[in-house]
C-alpha positions as a Markdown table, in Angstrom:
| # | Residue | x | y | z |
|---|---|---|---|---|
| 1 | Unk | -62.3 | 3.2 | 178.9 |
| 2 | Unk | -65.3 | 1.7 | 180.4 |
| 3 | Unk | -68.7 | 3.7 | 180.6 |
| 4 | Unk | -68.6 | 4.7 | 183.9 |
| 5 | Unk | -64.9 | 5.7 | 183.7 |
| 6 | Unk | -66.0 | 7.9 | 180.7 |
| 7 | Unk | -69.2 | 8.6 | 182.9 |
| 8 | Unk | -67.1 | 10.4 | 185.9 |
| 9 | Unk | -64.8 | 11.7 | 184.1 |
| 10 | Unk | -67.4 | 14.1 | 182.3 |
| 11 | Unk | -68.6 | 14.7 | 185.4 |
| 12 | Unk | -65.4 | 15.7 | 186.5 |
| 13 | Unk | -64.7 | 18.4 | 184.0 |
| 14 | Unk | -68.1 | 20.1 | 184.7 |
| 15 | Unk | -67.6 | 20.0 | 188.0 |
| 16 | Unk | -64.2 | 22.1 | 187.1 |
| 17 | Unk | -66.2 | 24.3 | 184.9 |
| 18 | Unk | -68.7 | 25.3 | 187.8 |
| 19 | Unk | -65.3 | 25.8 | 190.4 |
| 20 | Unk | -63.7 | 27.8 | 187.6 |
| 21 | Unk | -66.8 | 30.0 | 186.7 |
| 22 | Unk | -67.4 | 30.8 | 190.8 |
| 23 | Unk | -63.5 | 31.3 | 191.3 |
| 24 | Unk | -63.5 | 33.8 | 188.1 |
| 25 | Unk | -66.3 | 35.4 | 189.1 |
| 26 | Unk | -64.9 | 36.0 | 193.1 |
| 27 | Unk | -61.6 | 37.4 | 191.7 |
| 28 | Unk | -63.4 | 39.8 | 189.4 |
| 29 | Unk | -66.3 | 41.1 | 191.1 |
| 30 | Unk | -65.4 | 39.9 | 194.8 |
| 31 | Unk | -66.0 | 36.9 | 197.2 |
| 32 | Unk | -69.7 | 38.5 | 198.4 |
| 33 | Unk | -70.7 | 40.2 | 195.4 |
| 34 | Unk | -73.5 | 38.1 | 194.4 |
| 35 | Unk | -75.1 | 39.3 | 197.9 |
| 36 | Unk | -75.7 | 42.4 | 196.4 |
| 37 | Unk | -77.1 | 41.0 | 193.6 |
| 38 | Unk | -80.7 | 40.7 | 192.3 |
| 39 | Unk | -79.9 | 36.9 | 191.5 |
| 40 | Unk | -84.0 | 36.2 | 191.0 |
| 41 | Unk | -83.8 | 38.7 | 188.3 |
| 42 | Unk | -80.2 | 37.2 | 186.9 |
| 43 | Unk | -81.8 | 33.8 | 187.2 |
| 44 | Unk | -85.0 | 34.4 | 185.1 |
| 45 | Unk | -82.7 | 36.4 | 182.3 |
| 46 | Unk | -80.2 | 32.9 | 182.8 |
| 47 | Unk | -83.1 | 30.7 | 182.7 |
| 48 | Unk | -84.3 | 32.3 | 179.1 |
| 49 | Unk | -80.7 | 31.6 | 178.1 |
| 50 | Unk | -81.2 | 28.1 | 178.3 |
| 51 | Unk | -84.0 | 27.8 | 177.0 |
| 52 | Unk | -82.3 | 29.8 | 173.7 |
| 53 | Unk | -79.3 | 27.4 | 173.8 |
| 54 | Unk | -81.5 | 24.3 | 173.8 |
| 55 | Unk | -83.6 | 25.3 | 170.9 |
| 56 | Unk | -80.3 | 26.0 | 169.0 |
| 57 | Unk | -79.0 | 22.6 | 170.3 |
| 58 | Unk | -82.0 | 20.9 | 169.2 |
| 59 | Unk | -81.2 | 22.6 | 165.8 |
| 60 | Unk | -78.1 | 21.8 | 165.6 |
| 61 | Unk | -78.4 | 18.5 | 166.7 |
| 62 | Unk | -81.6 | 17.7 | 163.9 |
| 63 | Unk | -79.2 | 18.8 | 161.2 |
| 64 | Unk | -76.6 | 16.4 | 162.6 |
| 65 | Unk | -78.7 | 13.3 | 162.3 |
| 66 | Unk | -80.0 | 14.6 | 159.4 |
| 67 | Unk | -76.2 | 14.6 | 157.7 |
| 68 | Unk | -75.7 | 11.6 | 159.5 |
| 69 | Unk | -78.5 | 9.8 | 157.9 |
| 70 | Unk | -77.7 | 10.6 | 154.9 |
| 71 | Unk | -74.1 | 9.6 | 154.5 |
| 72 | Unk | -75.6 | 6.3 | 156.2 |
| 73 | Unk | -77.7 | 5.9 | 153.2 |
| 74 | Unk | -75.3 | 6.8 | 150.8 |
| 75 | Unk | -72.3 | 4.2 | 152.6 |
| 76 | Unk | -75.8 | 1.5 | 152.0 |
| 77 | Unk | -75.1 | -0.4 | 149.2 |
| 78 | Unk | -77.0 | 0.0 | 146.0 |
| 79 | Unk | -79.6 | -2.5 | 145.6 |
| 80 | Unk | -79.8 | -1.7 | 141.7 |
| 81 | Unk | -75.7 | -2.3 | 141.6 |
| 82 | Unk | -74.4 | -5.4 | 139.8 |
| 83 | Unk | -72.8 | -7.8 | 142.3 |
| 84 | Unk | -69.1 | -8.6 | 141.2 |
| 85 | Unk | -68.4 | -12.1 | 140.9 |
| 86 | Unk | -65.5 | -11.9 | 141.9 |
């Protein structure tokens, strides 16, 4: 699978996810709902959201390369090891 192939289809399954969300939504509060909505408000209270979930992605992400770098460093080999002849 080349980049770009990998690249679309990514894009592909968000663009699912948003059609999915909006459809759910419709059949569970209505079609015209969000017309009655305060969706300034809801998008400040979303926006706060995000801003949570990236600090905990950044988290979550630091730790990551963190245990990544350090089995890294333990797969290095040992420069005090004896080299086997062999």
């Amino acid at each position: 699978m080349t980049d770009s192939e990998l690249m679309q289809g990514i894009e592909k399954d968000f663009n699912w996810l948003v059609e999915d969300r909006r459809l759910r939504g419709a059949k569970e509060y209505g079609t015209y709902k969000f017309l009655d909505n305060d969706t300034l408000s809801m998008m400040y209270e979303e926006l706060a959201d995000i801003v949570n979930y990236c600090t905990f992605t950044y988290v979550k992400l630091r730790l990551l390369e963190e245990r990544v770098g350090d089995a890294l460093r333990s797969d290095s080999p040992d420069t005090d090891a004896e080299l086997d002849p062999e």
